[in-house]
KOLSEKOL-846604 format. One record per residue: x, y, z of N, C-alpha, C in turn; residue in one letter; chain. Coordinates in steps of 0.02 Angstrom, whole numbers. Layout:
N
<<X Y Z> <X Y Z> <X Y Z> A A>
...
***
This chain:
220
<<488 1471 1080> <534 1426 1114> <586 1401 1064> X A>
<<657 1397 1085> <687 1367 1025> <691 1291 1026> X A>
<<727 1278 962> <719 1222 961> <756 1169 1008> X A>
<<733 1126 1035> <803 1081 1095> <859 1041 1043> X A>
<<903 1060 1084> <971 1016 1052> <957 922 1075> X A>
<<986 906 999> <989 826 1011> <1026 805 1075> X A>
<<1013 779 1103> <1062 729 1174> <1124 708 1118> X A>
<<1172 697 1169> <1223 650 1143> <1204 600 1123> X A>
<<1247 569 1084> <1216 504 1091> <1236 452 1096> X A>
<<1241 391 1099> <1263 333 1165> <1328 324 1131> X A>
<<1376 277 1153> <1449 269 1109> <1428 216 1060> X A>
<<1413 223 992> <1400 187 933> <1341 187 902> X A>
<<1296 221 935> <1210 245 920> <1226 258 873> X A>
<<1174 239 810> <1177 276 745> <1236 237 690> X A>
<<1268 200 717> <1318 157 669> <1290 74 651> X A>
<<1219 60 704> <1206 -3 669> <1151 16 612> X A>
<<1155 -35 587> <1110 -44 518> <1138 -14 449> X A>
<<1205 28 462> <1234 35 396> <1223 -2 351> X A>
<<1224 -77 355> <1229 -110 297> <1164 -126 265> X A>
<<1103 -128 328> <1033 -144 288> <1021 -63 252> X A>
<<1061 5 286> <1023 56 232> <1051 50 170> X A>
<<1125 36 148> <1180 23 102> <1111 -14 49> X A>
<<1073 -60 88> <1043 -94 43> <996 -97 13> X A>
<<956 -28 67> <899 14 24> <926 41 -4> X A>
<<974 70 2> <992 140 -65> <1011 106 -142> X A>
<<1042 22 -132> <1044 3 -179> <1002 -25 -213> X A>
<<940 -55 -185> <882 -80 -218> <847 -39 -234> X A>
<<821 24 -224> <811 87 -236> <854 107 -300> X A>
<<911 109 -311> <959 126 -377> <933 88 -434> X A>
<<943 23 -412> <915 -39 -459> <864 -23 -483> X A>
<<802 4 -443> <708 -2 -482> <744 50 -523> X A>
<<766 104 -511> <774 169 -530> <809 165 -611> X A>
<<850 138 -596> <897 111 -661> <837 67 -711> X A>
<<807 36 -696> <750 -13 -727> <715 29 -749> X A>
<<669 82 -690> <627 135 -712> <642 172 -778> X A>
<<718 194 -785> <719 251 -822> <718 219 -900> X A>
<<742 129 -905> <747 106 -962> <685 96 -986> X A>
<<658 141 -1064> <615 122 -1108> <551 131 -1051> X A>
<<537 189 -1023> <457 203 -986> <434 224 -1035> X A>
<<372 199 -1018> <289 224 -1067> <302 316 -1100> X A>
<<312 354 -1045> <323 422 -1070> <378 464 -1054> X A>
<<430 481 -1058> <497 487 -1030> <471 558 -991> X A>
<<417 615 -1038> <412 672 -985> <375 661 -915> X A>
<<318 600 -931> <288 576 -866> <362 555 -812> X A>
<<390 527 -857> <449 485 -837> <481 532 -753> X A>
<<526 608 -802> <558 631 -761> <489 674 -684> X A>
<<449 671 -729> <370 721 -680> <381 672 -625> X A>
<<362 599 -617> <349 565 -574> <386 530 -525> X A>
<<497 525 -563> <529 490 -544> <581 545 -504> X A>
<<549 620 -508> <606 641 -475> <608 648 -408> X A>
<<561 648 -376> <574 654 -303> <597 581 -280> X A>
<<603 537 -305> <628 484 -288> <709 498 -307> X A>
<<719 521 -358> <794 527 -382> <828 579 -343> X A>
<<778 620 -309> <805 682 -261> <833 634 -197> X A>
<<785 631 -175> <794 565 -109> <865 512 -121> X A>
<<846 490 -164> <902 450 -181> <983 469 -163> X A>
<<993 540 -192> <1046 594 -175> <1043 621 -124> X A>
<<1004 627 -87> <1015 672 -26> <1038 650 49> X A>
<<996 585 40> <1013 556 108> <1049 542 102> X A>
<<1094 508 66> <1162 493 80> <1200 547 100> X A>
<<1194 602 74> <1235 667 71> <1228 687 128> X A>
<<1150 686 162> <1159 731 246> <1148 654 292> X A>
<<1186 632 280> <1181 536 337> <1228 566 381> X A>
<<1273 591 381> <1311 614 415> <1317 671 489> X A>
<<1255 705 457> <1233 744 497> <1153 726 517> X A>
<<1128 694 489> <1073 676 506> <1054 606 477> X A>
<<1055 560 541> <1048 493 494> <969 455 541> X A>
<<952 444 492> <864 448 527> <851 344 546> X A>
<<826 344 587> <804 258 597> <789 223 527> X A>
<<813 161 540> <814 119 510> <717 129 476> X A>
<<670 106 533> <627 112 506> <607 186 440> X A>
<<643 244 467> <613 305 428> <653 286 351> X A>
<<705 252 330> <743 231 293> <695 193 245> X A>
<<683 147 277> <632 63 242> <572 111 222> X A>
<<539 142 247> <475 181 216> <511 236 171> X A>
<<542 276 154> <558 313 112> <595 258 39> X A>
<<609 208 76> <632 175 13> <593 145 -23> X A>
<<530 132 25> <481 87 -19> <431 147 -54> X A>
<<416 200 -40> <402 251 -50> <426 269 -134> X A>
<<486 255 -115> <537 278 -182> <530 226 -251> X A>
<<517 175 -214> <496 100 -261> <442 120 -298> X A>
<<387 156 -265> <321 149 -287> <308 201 -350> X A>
<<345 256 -310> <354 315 -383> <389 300 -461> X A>
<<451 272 -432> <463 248 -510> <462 189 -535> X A>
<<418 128 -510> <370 80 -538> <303 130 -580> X A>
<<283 176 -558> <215 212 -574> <249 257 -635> X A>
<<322 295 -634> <347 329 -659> <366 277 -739> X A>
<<378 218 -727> <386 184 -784> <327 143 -837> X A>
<<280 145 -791> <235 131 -843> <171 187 -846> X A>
<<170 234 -815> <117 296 -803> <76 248 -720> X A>
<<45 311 -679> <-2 267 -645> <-59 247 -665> X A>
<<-84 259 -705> <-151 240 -729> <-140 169 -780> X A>
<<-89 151 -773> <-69 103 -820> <-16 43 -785> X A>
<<-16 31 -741> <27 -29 -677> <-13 -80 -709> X A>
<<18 -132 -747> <-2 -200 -774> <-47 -221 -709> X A>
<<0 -247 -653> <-15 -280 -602> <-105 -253 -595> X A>
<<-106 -183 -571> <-168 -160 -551> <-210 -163 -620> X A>
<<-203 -168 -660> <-245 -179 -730> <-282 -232 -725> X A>
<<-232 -300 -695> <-252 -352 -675> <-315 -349 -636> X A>
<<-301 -312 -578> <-355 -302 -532> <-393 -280 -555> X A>
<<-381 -211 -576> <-473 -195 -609> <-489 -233 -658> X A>
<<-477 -277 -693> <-515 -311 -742> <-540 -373 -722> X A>
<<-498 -391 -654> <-534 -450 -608> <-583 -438 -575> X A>
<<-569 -376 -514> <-622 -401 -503> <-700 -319 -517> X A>
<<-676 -307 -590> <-715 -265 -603> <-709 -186 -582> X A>
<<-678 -160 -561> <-652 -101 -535> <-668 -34 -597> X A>
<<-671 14 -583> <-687 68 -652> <-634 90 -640> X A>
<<-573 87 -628> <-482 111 -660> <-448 90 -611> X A>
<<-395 94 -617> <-316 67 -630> <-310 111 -558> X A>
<<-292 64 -495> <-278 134 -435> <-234 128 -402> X A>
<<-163 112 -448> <-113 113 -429> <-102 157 -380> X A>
<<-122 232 -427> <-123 311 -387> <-131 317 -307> X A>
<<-198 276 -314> <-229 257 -227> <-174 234 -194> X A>
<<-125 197 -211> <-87 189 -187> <-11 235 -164> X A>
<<4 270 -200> <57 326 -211> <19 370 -181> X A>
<<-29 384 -173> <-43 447 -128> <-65 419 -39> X A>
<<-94 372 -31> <-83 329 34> <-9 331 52> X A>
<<35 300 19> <115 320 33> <130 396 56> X A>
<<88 425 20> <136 524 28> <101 514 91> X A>
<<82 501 123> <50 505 196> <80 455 229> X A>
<<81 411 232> <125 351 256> <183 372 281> X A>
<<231 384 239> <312 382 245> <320 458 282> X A>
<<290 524 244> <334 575 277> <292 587 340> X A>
<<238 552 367> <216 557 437> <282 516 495> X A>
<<312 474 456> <356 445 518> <418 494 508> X A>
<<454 536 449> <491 580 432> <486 625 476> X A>
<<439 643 474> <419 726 505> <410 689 571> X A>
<<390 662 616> <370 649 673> <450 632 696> X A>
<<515 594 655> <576 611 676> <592 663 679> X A>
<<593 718 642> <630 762 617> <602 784 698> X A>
<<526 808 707> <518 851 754> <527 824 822> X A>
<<532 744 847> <538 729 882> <642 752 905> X A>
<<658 748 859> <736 751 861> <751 825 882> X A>
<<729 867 816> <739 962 825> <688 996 855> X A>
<<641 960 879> <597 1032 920> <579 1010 995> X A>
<<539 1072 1017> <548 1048 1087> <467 986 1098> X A>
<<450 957 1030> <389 915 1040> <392 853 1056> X A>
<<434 842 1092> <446 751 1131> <406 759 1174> X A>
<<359 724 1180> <283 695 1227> <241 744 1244> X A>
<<261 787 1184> <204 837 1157> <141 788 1139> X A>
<<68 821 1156> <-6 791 1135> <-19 822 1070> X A>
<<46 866 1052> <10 921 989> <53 873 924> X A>
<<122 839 960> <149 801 887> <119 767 851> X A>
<<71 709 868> <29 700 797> <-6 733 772> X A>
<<-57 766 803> <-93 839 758> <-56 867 709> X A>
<<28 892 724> <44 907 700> <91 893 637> X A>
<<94 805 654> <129 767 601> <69 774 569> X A>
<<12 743 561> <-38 742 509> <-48 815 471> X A>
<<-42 878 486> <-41 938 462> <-12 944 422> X A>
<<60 922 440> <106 938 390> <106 893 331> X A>
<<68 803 333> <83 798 295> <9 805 251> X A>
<<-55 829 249> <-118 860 228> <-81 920 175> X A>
<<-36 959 211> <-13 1034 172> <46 986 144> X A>
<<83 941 119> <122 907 96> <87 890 8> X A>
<<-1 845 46> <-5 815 -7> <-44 881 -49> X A>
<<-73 942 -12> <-100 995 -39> <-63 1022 -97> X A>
<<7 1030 -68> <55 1058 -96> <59 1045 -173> X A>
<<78 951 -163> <91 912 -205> <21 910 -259> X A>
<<-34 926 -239> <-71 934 -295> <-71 996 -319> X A>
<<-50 1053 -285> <-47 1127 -319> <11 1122 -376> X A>
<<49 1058 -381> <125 1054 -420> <76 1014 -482> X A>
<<31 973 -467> <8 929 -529> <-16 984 -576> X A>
<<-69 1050 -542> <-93 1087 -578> <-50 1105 -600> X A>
<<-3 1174 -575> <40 1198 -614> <96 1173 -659> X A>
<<87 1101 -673> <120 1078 -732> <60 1063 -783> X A>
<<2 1051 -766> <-57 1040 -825> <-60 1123 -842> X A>
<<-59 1156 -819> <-69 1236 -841> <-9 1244 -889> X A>
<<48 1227 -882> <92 1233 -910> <135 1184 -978> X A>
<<95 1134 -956> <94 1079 -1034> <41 1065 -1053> X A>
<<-21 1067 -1032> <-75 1045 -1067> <-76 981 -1087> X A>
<<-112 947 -1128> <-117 888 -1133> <-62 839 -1127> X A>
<<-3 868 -1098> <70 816 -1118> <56 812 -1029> X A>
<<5 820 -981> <25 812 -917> <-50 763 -879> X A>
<<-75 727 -955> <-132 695 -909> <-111 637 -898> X A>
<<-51 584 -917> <-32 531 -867> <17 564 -816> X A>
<<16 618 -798> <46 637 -761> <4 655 -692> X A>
<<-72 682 -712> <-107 703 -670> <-160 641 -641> X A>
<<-155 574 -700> <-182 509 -669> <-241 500 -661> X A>
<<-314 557 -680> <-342 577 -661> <-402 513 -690> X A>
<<-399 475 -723> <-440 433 -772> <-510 458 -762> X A>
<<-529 519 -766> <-611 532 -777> <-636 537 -685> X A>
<<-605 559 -641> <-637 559 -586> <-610 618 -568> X A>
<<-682 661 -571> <-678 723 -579> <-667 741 -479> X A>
<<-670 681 -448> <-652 696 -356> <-588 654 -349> X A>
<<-532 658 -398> <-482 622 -397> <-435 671 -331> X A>
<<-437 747 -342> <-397 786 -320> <-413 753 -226> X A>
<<-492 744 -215> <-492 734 -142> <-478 690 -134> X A>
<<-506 634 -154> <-490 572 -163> <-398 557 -123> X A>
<<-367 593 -151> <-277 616 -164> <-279 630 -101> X A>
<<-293 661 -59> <-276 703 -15> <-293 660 50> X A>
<<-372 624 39> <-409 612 101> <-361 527 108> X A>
<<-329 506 56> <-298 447 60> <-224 477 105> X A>
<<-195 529 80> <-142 558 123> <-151 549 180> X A>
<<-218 578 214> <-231 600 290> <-245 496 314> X A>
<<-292 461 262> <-291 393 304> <-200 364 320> X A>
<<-154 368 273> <-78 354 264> <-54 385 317> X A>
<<-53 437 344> <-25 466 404> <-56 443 477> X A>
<<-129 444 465> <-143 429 536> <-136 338 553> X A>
<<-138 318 492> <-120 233 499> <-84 222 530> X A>
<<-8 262 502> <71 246 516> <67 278 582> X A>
<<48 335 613> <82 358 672> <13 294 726> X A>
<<-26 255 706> <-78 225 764> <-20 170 748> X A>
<<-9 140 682> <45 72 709> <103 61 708> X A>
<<134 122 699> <208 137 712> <244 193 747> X A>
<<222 207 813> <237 262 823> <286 216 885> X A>
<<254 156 905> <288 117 977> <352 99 937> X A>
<<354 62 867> <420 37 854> <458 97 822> X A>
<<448 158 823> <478 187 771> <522 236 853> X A>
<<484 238 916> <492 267 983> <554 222 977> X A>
<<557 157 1003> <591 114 1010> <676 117 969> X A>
<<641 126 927> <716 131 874> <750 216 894> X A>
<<722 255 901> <749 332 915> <780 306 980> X A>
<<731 279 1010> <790 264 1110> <851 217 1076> X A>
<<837 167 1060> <906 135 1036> <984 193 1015> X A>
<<938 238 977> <994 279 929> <1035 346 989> X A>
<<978 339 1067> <1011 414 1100> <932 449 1093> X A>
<<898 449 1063> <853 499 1077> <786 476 1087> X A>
<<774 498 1154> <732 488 1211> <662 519 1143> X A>
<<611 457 1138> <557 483 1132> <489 463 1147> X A>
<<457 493 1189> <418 495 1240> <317 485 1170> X A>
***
């Protein structure tokens, strides 16, 4: 089946909130700019801060042709926060969470737990636009199945990238890989992905519906 074309969309759909995204992209610049000054390891540095610096460039570049809800905006930005906060001091090393494990006794630093809960979080409401917008899955029973899929083979992915940079630097990639001695870190990674996705589509799927009807596109 191909894919369905977007509806028109209403006269001005898609022109409010310019100014609150104007203001993720700039608070987002700001951590980023902070991030890159004087981090713990500059190669962890670029490993951890670039898909945030990708993001950073892109949406602006396809807003034009594709400009996604306010909400899919606010989660990719905070998303983007989290990577290069983690990118500037390593994740195994977030003062804040140091705090925590030494309060209230914790055996490491799980910032990580957190950055990988996000990779499930954010591109489950991404992908559930994207496909709600370009395919024919509006009040499809298969779209969350299939938002969670994609983002399981997302965070899969994303750990087949941790290996093939430890294969390829060796010891210059273990604050990179975060792993502090937990030899079930890799599932650990993944099974936090799948809780991050199914969270976001159980408590945001009504306001995130809501905001697509506002913009022109009917989603069921």
């Amino acid at each position: 089946m191909p894919p369905t074309a977007e509806p028109a969309r209403r006269p001005g759909a898609g022109t409010g909130g310019s100014g609150a995204h104007g203001a993720l992209w700039i608070a987002v610049a700001l951590v980023a700019a902070w991030s890159a000054i004087g981090p713990k390891d500059r190669f962890t540095w670029w490993l951890e801060a670039l898909p945030a610096l990708v993001v950073l460039v892109l949406l602006p570049a396809i807003r034009d042709r594709f400009r996604f809800t306010t909400l899919a905006y606010t989660l990719v930005a905070l998303h983007a926060i989290v990577l290069l906060v983690g990118a500037h001091y390593t994740y195994a090393e977030v003062p804040l969470f140091d705090w925590i494990r030494d309060t209230f006794g914790f055996s490491r630093n799980h910032y990580d737990r957190v950055g990988h809960l996000m990779q499930g979080f954010t591109p489950a409401i991404v992908a559930r636009e994207v496909l709600l917008r370009r395919s024919p899955l509006a009040g499809s029973r298969w779209l969350p199945f299939l938002v969670v899929c994609f983002c399981l083979a997302f965070s899969a992915f994303y750990e087949m990238i941790e290996w093939w940079v430890a294969v390829a630097s060796g010891d210059e990639a273990v604050a990179f890989l975060a792993t502090q001695g937990d030899v079930w870190d890799t599932q650990w990674d993944m099974f936090l992905a799948l809780v991050g996705a199914t969270t976001a589509l159980a408590l945001l799927s009504g306001l995130h519906g809501r905001q697509l009807g506002r913009m022109g596109f009917p989603a069921r």
